[in-house]
N, C-alpha and C positions, 0 to 999 in steps of 0.2 A: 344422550338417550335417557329417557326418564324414568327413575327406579324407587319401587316402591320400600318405607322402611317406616319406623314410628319415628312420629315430632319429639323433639325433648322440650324443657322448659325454654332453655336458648334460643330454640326454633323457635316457639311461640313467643317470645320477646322479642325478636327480631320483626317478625311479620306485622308484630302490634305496631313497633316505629316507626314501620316504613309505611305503614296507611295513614298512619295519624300524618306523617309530613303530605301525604298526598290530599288527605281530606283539609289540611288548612290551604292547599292552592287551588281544592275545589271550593273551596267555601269562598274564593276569591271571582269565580265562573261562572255558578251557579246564582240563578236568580231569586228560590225562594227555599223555604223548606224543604218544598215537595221534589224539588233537585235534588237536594242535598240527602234525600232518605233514597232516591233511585239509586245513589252511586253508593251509601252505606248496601243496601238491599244486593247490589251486583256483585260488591265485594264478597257478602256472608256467602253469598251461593256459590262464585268464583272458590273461595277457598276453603266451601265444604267441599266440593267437586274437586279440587287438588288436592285434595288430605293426605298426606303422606306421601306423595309424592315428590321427587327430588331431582335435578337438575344436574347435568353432567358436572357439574361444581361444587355438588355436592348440599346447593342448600334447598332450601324448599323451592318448589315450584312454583307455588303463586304469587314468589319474590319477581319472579318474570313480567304478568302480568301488573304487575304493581304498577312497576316501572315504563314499563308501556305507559299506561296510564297517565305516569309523573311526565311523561314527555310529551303528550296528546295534551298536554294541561299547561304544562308549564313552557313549552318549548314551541311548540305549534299554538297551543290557544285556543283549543276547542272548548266546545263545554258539555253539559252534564251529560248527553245521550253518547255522547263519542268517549269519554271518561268510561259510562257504563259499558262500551261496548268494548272496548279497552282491554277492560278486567275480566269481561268476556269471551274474549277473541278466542281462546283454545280450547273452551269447555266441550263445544258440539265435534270437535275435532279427535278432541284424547280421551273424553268418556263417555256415557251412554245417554245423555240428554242430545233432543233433538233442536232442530231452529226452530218447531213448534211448539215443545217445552219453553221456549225463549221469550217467543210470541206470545203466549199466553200469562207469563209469569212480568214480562217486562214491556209487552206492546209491539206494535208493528213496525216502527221506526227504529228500533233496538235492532228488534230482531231479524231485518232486514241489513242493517250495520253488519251483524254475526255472519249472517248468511254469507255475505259479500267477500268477508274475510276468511271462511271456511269456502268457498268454491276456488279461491284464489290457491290452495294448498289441495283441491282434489284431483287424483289421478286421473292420467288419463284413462280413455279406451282403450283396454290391452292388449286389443287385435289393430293398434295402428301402428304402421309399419316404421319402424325405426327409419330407413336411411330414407322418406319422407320429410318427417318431423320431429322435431327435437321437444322433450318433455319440459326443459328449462322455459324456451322459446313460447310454448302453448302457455306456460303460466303466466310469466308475465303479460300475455295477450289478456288472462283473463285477468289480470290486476288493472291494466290499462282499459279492459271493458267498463270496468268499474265506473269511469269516468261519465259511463251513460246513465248510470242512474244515481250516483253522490259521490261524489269525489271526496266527502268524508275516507271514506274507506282506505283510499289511497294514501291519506294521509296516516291515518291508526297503520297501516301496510308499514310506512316510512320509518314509524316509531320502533315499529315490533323490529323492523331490518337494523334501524341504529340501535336499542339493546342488543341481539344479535352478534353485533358487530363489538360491543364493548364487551361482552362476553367470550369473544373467541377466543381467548387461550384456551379454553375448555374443550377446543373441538381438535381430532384429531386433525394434523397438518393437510391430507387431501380434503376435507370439507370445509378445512380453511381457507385452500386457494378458490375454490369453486365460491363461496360465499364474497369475499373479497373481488373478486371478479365478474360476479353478477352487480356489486354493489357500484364496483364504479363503470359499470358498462351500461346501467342502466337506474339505479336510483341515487345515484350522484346526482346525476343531469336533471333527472326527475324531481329532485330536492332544488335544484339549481331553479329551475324552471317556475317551480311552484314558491319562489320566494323564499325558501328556508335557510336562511345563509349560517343558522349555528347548527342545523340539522346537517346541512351536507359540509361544513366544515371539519364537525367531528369527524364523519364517516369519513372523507379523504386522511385525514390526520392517521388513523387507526388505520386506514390500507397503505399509506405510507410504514409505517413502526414493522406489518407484517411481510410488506414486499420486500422492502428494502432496509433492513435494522439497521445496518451501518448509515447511510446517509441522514436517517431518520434522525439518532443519535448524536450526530455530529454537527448538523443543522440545529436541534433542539439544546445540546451543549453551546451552539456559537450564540444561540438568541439569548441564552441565562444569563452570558456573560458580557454579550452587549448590551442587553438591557440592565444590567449591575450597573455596569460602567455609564450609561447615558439617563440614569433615570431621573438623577440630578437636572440634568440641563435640560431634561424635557417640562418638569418641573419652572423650570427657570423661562421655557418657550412659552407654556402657558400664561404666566402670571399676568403679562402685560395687554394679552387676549381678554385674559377675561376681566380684568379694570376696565379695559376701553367697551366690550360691551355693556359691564353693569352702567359706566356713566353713558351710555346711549338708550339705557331704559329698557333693555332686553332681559326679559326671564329666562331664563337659558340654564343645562349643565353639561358636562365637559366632560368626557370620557377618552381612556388611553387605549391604546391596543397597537398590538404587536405583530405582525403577519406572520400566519401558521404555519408549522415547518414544510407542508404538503405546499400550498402556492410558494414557499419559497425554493423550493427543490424542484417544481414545476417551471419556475422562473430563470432555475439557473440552467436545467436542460434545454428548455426551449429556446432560449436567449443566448447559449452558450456563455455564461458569467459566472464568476466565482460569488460566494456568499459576501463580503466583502464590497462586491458592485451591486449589490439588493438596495439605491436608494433612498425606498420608501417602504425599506423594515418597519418604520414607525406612523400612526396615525395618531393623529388628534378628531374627536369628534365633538359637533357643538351642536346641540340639541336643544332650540328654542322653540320657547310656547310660540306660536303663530296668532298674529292681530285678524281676526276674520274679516277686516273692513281693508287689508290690502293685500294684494298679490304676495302667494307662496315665494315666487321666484323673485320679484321684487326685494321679499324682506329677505331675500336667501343672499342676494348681490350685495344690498346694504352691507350685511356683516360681510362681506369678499373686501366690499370697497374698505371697510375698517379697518381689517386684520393687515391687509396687503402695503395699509399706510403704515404698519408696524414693521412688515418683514418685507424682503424682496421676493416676488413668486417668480416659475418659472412657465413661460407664457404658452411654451405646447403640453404643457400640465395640467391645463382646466377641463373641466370636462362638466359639461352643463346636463345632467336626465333629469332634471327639473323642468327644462323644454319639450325635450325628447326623453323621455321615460326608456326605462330600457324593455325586452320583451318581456320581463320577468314582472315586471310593476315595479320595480326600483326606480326611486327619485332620491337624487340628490345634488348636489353643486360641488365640487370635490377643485382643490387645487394644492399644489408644493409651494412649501415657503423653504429658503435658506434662514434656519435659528441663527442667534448672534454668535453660535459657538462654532457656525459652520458645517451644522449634519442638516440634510433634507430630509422635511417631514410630510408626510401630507395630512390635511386638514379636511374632513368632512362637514361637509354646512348641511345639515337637516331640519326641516320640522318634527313633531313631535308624533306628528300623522306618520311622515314620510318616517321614522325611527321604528317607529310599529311595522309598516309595513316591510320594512328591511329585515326586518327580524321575522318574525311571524308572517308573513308569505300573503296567501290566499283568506289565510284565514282571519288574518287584519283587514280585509278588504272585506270581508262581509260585514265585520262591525262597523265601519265604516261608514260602508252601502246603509244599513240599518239604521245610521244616527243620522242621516243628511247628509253625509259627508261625500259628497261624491266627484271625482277627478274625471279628466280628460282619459287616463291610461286604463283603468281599471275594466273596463269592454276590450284591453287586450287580450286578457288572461281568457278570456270566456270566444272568444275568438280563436284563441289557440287549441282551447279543448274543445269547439265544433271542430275543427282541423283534426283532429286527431281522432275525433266522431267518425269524419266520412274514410280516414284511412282505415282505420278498425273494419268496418262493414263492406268493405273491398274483397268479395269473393276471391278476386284474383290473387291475392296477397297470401303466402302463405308466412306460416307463424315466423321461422328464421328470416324469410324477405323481410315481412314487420318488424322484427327487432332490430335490423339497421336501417329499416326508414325511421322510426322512432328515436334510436338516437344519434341520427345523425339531424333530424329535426330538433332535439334536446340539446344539440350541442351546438348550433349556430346562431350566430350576431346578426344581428338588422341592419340596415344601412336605409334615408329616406331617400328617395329621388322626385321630381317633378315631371309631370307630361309639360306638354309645349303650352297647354292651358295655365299652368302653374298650381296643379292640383297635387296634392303631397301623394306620396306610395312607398309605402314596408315593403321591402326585399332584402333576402339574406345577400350578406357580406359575400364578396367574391361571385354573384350574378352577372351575368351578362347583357349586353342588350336585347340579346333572344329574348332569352329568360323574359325581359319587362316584356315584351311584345307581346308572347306566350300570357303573360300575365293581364294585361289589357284585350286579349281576345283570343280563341283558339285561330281565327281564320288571319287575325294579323300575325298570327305568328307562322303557319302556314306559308305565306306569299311574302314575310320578308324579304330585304334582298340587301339590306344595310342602313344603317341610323343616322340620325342628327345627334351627339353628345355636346350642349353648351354651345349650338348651332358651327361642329364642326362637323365631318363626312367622317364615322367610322366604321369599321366594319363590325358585323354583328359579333365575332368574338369578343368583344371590348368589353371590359371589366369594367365597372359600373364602380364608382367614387358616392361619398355622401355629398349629398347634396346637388348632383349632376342632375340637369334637364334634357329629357328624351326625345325623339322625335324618331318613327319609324316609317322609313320606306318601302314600301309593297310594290309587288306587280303579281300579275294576274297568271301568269304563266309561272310561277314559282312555285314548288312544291320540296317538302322536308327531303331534308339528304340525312344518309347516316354520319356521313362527319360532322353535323352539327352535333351527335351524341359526344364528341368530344370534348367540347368543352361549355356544354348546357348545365347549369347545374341544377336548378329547383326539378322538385320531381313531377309537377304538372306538366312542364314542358317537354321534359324525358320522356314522361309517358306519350302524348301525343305523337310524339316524334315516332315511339316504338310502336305505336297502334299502327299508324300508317304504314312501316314496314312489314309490320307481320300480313300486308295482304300478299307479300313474296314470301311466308314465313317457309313452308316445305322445301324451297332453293336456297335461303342461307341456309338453313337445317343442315342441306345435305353438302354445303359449300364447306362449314363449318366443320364438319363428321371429316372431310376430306383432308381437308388445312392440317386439323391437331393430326393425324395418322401419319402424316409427310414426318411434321416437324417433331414428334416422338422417333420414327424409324430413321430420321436426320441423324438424330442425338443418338441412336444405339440402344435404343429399348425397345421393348415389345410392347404392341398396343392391346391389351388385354384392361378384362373387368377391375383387375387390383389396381392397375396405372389409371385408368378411366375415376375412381376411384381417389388418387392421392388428388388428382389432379382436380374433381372439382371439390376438393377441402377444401386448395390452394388459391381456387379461382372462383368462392361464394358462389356455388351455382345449384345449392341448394338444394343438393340430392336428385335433380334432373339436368341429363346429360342432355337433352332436347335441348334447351333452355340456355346451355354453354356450346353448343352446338351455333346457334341463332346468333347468339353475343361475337361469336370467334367471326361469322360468315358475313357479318355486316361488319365487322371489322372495330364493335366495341370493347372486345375484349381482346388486348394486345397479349402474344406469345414471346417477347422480347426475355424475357426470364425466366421459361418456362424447363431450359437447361437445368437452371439453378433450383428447381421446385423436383426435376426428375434425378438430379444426381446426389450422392449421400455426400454431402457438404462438408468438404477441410476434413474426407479419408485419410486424407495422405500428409495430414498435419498433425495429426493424434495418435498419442498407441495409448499402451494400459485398459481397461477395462472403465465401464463405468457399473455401480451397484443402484437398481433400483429399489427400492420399496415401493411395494404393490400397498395402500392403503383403502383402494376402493370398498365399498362395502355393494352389494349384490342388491342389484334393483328387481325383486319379482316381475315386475308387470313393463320391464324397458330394457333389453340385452342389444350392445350394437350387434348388428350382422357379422357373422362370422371374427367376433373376439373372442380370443383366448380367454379358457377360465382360468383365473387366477383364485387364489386362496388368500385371504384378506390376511396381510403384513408377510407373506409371501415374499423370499429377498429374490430378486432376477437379476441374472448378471448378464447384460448386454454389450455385443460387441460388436463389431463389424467384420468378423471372424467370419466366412460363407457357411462354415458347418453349423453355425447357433441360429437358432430359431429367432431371437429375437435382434434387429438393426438398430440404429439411430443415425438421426441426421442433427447439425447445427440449424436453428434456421438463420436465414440471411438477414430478416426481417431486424433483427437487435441484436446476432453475434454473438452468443455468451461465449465466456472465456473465464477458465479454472478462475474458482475463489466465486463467482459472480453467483447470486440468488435465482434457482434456477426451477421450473419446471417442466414437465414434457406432457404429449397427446399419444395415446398408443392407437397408429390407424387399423383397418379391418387386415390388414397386410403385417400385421406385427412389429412395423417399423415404428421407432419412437421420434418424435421431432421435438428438440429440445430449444425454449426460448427464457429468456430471462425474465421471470416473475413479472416486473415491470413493465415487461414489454407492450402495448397498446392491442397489438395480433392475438398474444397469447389472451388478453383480458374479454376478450371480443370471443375468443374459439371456448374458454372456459364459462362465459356467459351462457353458451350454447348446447355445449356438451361437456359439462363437470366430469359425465359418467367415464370421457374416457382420459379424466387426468393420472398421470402418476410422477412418480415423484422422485427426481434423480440425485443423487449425493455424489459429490467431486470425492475420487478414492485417493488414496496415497502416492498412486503411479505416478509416475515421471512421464509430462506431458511434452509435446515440442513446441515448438511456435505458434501462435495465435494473432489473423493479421486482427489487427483496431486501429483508429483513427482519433489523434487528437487535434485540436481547433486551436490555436496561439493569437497572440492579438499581442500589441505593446507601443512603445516609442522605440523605432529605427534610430540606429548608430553603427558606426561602426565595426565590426568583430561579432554582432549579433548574429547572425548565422553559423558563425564559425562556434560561438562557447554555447548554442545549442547541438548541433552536429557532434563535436565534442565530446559531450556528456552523453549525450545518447548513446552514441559507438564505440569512445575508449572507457570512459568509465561506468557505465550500466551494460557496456559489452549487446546493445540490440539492433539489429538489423533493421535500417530505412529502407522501404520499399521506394515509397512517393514522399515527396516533399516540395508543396506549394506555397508559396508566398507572394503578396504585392502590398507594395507599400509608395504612401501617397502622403505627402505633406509631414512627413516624418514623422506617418502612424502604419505600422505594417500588421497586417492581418492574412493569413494560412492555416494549412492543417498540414500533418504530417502522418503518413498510414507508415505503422513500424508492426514488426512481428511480436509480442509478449510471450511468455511460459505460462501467467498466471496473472491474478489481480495484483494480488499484492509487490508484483514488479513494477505495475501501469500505477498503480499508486504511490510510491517512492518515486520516479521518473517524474508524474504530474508534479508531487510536491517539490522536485529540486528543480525541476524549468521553471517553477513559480516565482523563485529567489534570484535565476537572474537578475541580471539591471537590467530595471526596462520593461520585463515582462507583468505584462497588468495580467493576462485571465491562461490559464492552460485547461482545459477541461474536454473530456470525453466525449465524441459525438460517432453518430452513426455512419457508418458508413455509407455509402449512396451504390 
């Protein structure tokens, strides 16, 4: 929060340096004088407008804006109207100038930039009703509006969120999670999307350090000291590269890089792998000036065909977006070589166009555009933001629905396919043949009845491959079923699919109302407004029971787990207490329905005790277990649902609702069993079962629930679900099955 006090001489020395570095990277953007005196001019008024004021950090305030600025300049690439607007961004927000002071003083195009970024931070309507819409939800809608009149803004949005983000130590722990969890639920992907590959690198890097400290730590520890140990022999990979391109007359230079602890820690939960099996911890990159008289990809291959006469590659390693561009405007030719030392490395082949735009996003592509320069790919980007145009303006849509259409559109792969004509078509990864049908015509997808895939007979659920040629079969009597909602995935076709249902909408409605009332008084609970309540938290139905009613009645929304959503989760595996700290701070104009007032740092102590006010559940979702990095949601019911920082649910429910995070501390009690699941992998032998069983049971003294295994060609892969106390038992246990003989990866996975 920002507080007001007198500058000292320090202050003022400070604030001198940091513009002076930022005015010699404008001087680098800016086209003539008369640039370079707008962004002096924005500065003086920016940081007579901050005067004395100071930063929960304690240093001056228009260090904020600076910095902004330095990353809209240096980092994105913009230039002087976006710089000015930059150093701008907070003024009409935190003091008494208006955006027609702004207008008038700096132009319309400025001040249209302010505008944009000050409605992005305005409150809502006070009279809109909380379990409606979510105030997080409405904002981002209105940052993604943006998109309709300059997607400048989104970008200056991006910079302001990554300082932000490099500043959070400063913010107390719950407006840490909340911020963290907006970032990667929604301008991660947004950075992903928009090309910024050191913009949303950081930001992951920085939600990793605060989700997860120990991982973060110990990944960042394991890269220092493999990079110590291999830097010689990368060194040594290089050299013979780059002799053989200079003697083939290539201008070219060479860059190293080392994969960030976030995609490596991403890689090893997803993958289920230890850091250890990461291997293409290492890149090389080769960034030559491009011949304009011959093919990008052409002179991209030359250097493959060179380097790969040097090293062995390995051949499902290449990966060509020099062809196929990815959605984001990324081009490159990428392959693994084995060095002569015997570590794999991968090698990036770029031009020096394609190295700009790898770095610098969107905003490389307009200069680009402006010089002549113009590609196949670059009408995708502008394709994707009409897409996001016509979602925007979808009445039907409300702000929380938009936020996972949005990023579940920011977070999906392309795949190309062919009609039966041989004409190419973009479809996200994992489509079906529906999907293209739907996508070739609403009435072809209507009267499907099954496909041609590579001229075999499939059925319309068939998962669509790259490269695969389509051919769909109609008949005229055919009309949508709700089971195609099952496994449709693009959301044109869902929609159609759903329009046509809602003309029986009042009989699922009431089908639906019926179903959930069964299978609640099945389980033992009462169907009332608090149950109705957890239940559509649990089941995204967006504050309207109508709507999950429709979903349950046509049978797209399965009750299979809805046990597990109604009952308080591993009661009967816990005692002790747990201690919360209440850190929310009191939103005037946003109270959810019927939550407790709390008093800001307020300790609660929660139990599962029936005489205390306040409950908790584990969620199922990612299982925390003592020791783990933990936060909770406090519902209108006062129950607490507790997930682990990390967790994908909880980053998705704090995207949405910050207001009703809190925040739970593991206490000193003495906890009992906790089930978890780890994943094993190795070379089969003899007694391997037994001196894992073994060590789990007589000497870590833990309870095996399940223990699965199959092993094939004398390589066995399982998981075994055992009960813990706490982490730090699952962690000794992981690291002593690591040391078996034989055992290549032991690592933590989720439960199913």
């Amino acid at each position: 929060m920002a507080k007001i006090s007198e500058f000292t001489e320090q202050d003022f020395k400070v604030i001198a340096d940091e513009y002076a570095i930022l005015k010699e990277s404008a001087l680098k953007r800016c086209g003539d004088q008369s640039e370079i005196d707008t962004v002096q001019k924005a500065f003086d008024f920016a940081n007579e407008a901050h005067k004395g004021v100071r930063r929960r950090s304690g240093e001056p305030y228009i260090l904020h804006p600076i910095a902004v600025a330095r990353i809209v300049v240096e980092d994105i690439g913009l230039g002087c109207k976006s710089i000015a607007a930059a150093l701008l961004h907070d003024v009409v927000e935190d003091t008494e100038y208006t955006t027609e002071d702004i207008k008038n003083l700096f132009g319309e195009k400025i001040a249209s930039l302010v505008d944009g970024l000050t409605k992005i931070k305005t409150v809502l309507d006070k009279n809109a009703r909380a379990d409606q819409m979510s105030m997080q939800a409405e904002n981002f809608k209105r940052i993604l509006l943006t998109l309709n009149d300059d997607i400048r803004v989104v970008l200056i949005k991006l910079a302001d969120r990554l300082h932000n983000c490099r500043t959070i130590e400063f913010m107390p722990e719950f407006k840490r999670d909340k911020i963290l969890s907006e970032t990667m639920f929604i301008f991660i992907p947004l950075a992903h999307r928009l090309g910024l590959y050191e913009v949303k690198s950081e930001m992951e890097n920085i939600w990793l350090r605060y989700k997860e400290p120990v991982a973060f730590a110990e990944i960042t520890e394991s890269i220092n000291a493999s990079v110590n140990d291999k830097i010689r022999e990368i060194d040594d990979f290089i050299a013979p590269i780059h002799d053989a391109l200079e003697d083939a007359g290539f201008k070219f230079h060479i860059k190293k890089r080392v994969k960030t602890p976030y995609s490596i820690w991403n890689k090893m939960r997803t993958k289920n792998v230890t850091f250890d099996q990461i291997y293409d911890l290492y890149a090389v990159r080769i960034v030559f000036e491009s011949d304009l008289n011959a093919s990008e990809r052409d002179q991209c291959y030359h250097i493959f065909s060179i380097i790969t006469g040097i090293y062995r590659y390995k051949p499902d390693r290449v990966r060509d977006w020099v062809k196929e561009p990815k959605n984001n405007g990324y081009e490159a030719l990428h392959c693994t070589l084995m060095s002569s030392s015997g570590i794999w490395i991968e090698v990036q082949i770029r031009t020096q166009r394609m190295d700009d735009i790898a770095e610098k996003g969107i905003a490389a592509h307009w200069t680009y555009k402006q010089n002549g320069f113009v590609s196949e790919n670059i009408s995708e980007m502008d394709l994707w933001i009409n897409k996001i145009k016509e979602i925007l303006v979808n009445p039907d849509v409300n702000a929380l629905e938009l936020l996972d259409i949005i990023h579940n559109d920011l977070t999906t792969t392309d795949i190309f396919v062919f009609t039966p004509k041989g004409d190419q078509r973009r479809i996200i990864k994992g489509a079906t043949a529906l999907d293209f049908a739907y996508m070739i015509h609403t009435h072809i997808g209507n009267k499907a009845i099954a496909a041609k895939v590579n001229m075999k007979l499939v059925p319309l659920s068939y998962q669509l491959r790259q490269g695969d040629q389509v051919e769909i079969i109609t008949a005229e009597n055919e009309n949508p079923s709700a089971d195609w909602l099952h496994f449709l995935r693009t959301r044109k076709a869902r929609n159609v699919v759903l329009d046509y249902l809602k003309q029986d909408r009042s009989v699922h409605v009431a089908d639906g109302a019926k179903i959930l009332k069964e299978k609640v008084e099945a389980a033992g609970y009462k169907m009332d407004n608090s149950m109705l309540s957890i239940i559509m938290d649990n089941y995204e139905a967006y504050g309207n029971a109508d709507e999950l009613y429709f979903r349950i009645g046509i049978g797209l929304t399965s009750l299979d787990n809805l046990e597990d959503v109604l009952k308080t989760a591993r009661t009967e595996e816990s005692k002790g207490l747990w201690s919360f700290s209440w850190l929310r701070q009191s939103h005037k104009n946003h109270t959810a329905p019927s939550a407790p007032v709390v008093k800001q740092k307020e300790e609660l102590v929660i139990t599962n005790d029936p005489a205390s006010r306040y409950k908790y559940i584990f969620a199922t979702c990612c299982n925390p277990i003592p020791g783990d990095n933990v936060l909770g949601f406090l519902s209108s019911d006062n129950c607490v649902t507790v997930h682990k920082k990390s967790c994908h649910t909880a980053n998705s429910i704090a995207a949405k609702h910050g207001d009703r995070i809190v925040l739970p501390k593991w206490n000193s009690s003495e906890f009992k069993s906790f089930l978890v699941r780890i994943s094993i992998k190795g070379i089969d032998r003899l007694g391997m079962i037994s001196d894992i069983t073994r060590y789990i049971s007589f000497v870590m003294s833990v309870n095996i629930r399940r223990f699965h295994i199959d092993s094939d060609d004398g390589i066995f892969e399982g998981y075994i679900d055992l009960y813990v106390h706490d982490k730090d038992v699952l962690d000794k246990l992981i690291k002593r099955l690591g040391k078996i003989e034989g055992m290549s990866s032991v690592t933590r996975t989720d439960l199913e």
